[in-house]
Residue, then its C-alpha position, 0 to 999 in steps of 0.5 A: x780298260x785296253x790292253x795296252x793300259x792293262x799291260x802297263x798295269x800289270x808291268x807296274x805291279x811287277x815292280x811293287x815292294x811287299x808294303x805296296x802290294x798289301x795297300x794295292x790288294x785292299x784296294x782291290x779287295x774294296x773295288x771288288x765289292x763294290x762290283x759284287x755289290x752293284x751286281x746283286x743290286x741290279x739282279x734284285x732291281x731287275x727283278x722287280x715286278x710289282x709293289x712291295x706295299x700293295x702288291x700292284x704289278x702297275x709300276x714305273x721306273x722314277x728315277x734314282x736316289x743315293x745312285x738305286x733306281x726307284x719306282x713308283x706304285x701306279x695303282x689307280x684303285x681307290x678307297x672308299x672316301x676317294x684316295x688312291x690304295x698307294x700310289x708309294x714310291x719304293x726300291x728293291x730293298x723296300x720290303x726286306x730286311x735290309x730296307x733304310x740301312x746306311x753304307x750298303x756299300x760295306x753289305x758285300x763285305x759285311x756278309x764275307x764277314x758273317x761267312x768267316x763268323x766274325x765276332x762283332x767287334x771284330x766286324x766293326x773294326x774291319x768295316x769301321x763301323x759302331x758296334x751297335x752298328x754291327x750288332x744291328x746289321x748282324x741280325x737284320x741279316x739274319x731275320x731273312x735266313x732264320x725262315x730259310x727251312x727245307x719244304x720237305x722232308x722225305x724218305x728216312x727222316x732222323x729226328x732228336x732234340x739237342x739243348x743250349x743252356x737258357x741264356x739272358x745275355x745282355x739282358x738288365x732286367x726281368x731276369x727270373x733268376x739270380x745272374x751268374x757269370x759265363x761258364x756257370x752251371x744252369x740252376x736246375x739238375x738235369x734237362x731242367x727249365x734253364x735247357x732250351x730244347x731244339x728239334x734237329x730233323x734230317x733227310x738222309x737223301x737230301x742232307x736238308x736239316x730243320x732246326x727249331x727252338x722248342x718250347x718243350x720235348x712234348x709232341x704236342x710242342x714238336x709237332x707244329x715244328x716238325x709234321x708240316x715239313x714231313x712228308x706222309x710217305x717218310x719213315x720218321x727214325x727217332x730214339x726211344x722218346x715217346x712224342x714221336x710215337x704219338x706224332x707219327x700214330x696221329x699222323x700215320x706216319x712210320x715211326x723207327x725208335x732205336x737208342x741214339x748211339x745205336x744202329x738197326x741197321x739203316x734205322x739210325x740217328x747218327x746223322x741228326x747226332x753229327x750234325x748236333x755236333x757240328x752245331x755245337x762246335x760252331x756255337x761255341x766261339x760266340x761264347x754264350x748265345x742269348x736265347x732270344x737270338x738263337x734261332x736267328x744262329x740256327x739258320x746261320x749255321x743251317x745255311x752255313x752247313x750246306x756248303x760246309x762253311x764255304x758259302x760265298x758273299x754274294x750268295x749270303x747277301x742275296x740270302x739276307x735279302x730273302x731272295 
């Protein structure tokens, strides 16, 4: 736009009533998502080097469709009866999560959405969606992020369980219990089988936090979780649970146990307490996870915690995309 254009723009907006700036800012608001959205795609297609099917590096550009560029798979190897290994077309979504979903044009605003942790009817009527549309893209942009785990864990390491009552929401049948209305008390006293355990592990340095849904508080069940992000030179701080001891005596890995709301000095789990906390508080507006999503939440929150609930759209996006 030139400038004399933009200043002719700018002259008009000065002379807007209330209404029209509200219908000129949701134009806006629209205009910019598509940039931001154009954008993304065209870091994630110029960043594609190799086939998503066959993993050749022998690619050409094959026009476009629906306005995304394609490619086309010129692996020239063949099986043994003659045909080529692939030969596929593709496009940079080909191989993610968001791969054949419809009006990508509404995904920037839709991430904003899961950023302000939107309800999902809240969603589809922002974006003028179905609900099952909404449900579905939640959780297809979650199947990235719920893999999106610190690589290690150094240095002093807390580590303790918290638990979410075993949940069958929305579930109709195979339930192994009688159904109970939303606010009930499990059917068992106690960390009982209705409590799903969830490791909560903590670099103190880096603030990077491992979340994981638990089968048990058993070691044998926390350590595959929680020993190959562990660093052998971490001093691993738990409270007086015994599965750490054995982990770490298994693993020769230093173990410091001191009571959960007590401190040796810098021997503590009051960040892993905190951040339990934290977690809590955020789960509780869905009023309810079903336990067969909670550990896509988990790396919601987890991906939300680092920037203290700020993470902007784009960066939520390219997170969902796996990138």
């Amino acid at each position: 736009m030139k400038s004399t254009e933009l200043k002719r723009l700018k002259d008009a907006l000065a002379t807007l009533s209330a209404d029209e700036c509200l219908d000129i800012k949701k134009v806006l608001r629209e205009r910019e998502n598509q940039v931001v959205s154009s954008v993304v795609m065209k870091e994630i297609t110029d960043g594609v080097d190799s086939c998503p099917h066959c993993g050749s590096k022998k690619i050409a550009k094959a026009g476009s469709k629906d306005g995304r560029k394609r490619f086309k798979c010129k692996n020239d190897k063949t099986n043994e009866d003659g045909s080529l290994v692939c030969g596929k077309s593709f496009n940079a979504l080909t191989g993610t999560p968001l791969a054949r979903l419809r009006q990508t044009e509404k995904h920037i605003e839709h991430a904003q959405c899961m950023v302000e942790k939107m309800t999902i009817r809240q969603v589809a009527k922002k974006l003028k969606i179905d609900i099952h549309t909404a449900f579905r893209w939640r959780h297809r942009f979650l199947e990235s992020i719920q893999h999106m785990q610190p690589s290690v864990l150094t240095g002093v390491v807390e580590a303790d369980e918290t638990f979410f009552l075993r949940s069958y929401k929305g579930q109709r049948t195979g339930i192994p219990r009688p159904s109970k209305k939303r606010g009930m008390p499990g059917c068992t006293a106690g960390l009982g089988p209705d409590q799903v355990p969830v490791l909560v592990a903590r670099d103190r340095s880096s603030g990077e936090t491992l979340t994981a849904m638990l089968p048990s508080r058993k070691a044998k069940d926390i350590a595959p979780a929680l020993l190959p992000r562990l660093s052998k030179d971490a001093v691993l701080c738990s409270d007086g649970a015994s599965a750490y001891r054995v982990i770490g005596k298994k693993a020769g890995i230093e173990v410091k146990s001191t009571p959960a709301k007590k401190a040796a000095g810098i021997y503590h789990i009051q960040n892993v307490n905190a951040y339990d906390s934290r977690l809590k508080a955020w789960m509780f507006g869905f009023k309810g996870v079903a336990s067969v999503y909670l550990q896509n939440y988990l790396g919601w929150h987890r991906l939300l915690d680092k920037t203290s609930l700020a993470l902007p759209s784009k960066e939520f996006y390219s997170a969902a995309l796996g990138k």
